[in-house]
C-alpha positions in Angstrom: 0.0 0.0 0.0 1.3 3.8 -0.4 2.2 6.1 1.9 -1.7 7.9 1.8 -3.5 4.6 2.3 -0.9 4.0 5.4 -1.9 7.0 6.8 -5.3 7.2 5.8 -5.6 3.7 7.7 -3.6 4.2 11.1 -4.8 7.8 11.5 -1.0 9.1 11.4 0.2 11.8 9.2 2.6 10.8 5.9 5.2 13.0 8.0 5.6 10.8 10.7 5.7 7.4 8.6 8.5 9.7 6.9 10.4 10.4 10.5 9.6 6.6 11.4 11.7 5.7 8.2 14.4 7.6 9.1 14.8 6.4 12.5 14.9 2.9 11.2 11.3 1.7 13.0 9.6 1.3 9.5 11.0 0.0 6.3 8.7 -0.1 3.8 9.6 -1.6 -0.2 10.3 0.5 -3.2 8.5 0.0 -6.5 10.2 0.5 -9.8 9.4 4.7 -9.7 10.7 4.6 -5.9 7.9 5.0 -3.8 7.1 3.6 -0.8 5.4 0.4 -0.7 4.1 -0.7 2.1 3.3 -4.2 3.3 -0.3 -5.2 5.2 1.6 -5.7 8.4 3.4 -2.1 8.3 -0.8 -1.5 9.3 -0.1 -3.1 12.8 4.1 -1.6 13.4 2.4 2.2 12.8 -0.1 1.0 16.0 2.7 -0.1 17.4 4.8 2.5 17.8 2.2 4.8 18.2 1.4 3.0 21.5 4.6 3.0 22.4 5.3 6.8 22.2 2.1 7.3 23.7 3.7 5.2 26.9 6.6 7.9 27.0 9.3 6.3 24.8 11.7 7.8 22.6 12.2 6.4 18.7 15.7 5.2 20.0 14.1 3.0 23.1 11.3 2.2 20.6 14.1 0.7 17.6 15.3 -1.0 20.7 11.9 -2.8 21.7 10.3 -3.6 18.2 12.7 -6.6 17.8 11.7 -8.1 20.9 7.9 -7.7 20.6 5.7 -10.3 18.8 4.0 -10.3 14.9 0.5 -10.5 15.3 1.1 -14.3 14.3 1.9 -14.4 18.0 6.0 -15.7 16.5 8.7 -14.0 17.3 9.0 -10.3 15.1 10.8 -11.1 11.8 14.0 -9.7 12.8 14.4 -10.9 15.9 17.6 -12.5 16.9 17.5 -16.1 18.5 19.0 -14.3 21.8 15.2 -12.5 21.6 13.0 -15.2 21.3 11.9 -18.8 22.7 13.5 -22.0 21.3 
């Protein structure tokens, strides 16, 4: 999905799925023109960080915890390192 639809859908502006880009909390794909495409789960990660700012934490701390925290799947968050989840 683009950028708009993101938005549109979470209820947060294009400008701060922008500024979550750049801090390294959402990556979304590229299609041949370049622009952002966005994956159904990306849906879930905005909600996600949104709750966690809304808890006090900073897009550092927040880069920090998205690893550890589960998909929706209930598994382990795609990037997560064996350290960070159950065997």
């Amino acid at each position: 999905m683009r950028i708009g639809e993101l938005a549109r859908r979470t209820g947060v502006s294009t400008r701060s799925l922008r500024y979550y880009e750049e801090q390294g909390l959402l990556v979304p794909d590229r299609t041949p023109g370049g622009q952002r495409d966005y994956p159904e789960q990306a849906v879930d990660r905005v909600i996600r960080i949104q709750e966690l700012y809304a808890a006090g934490l900073h897009s550092k701390k927040i880069a920090e915890l998205l690893p550890c925290m589960r998909d929706a799947d209930g598994g382990p968050a795609e990037i997560a390192t064996p350290a960070w989840s159950p065997t």
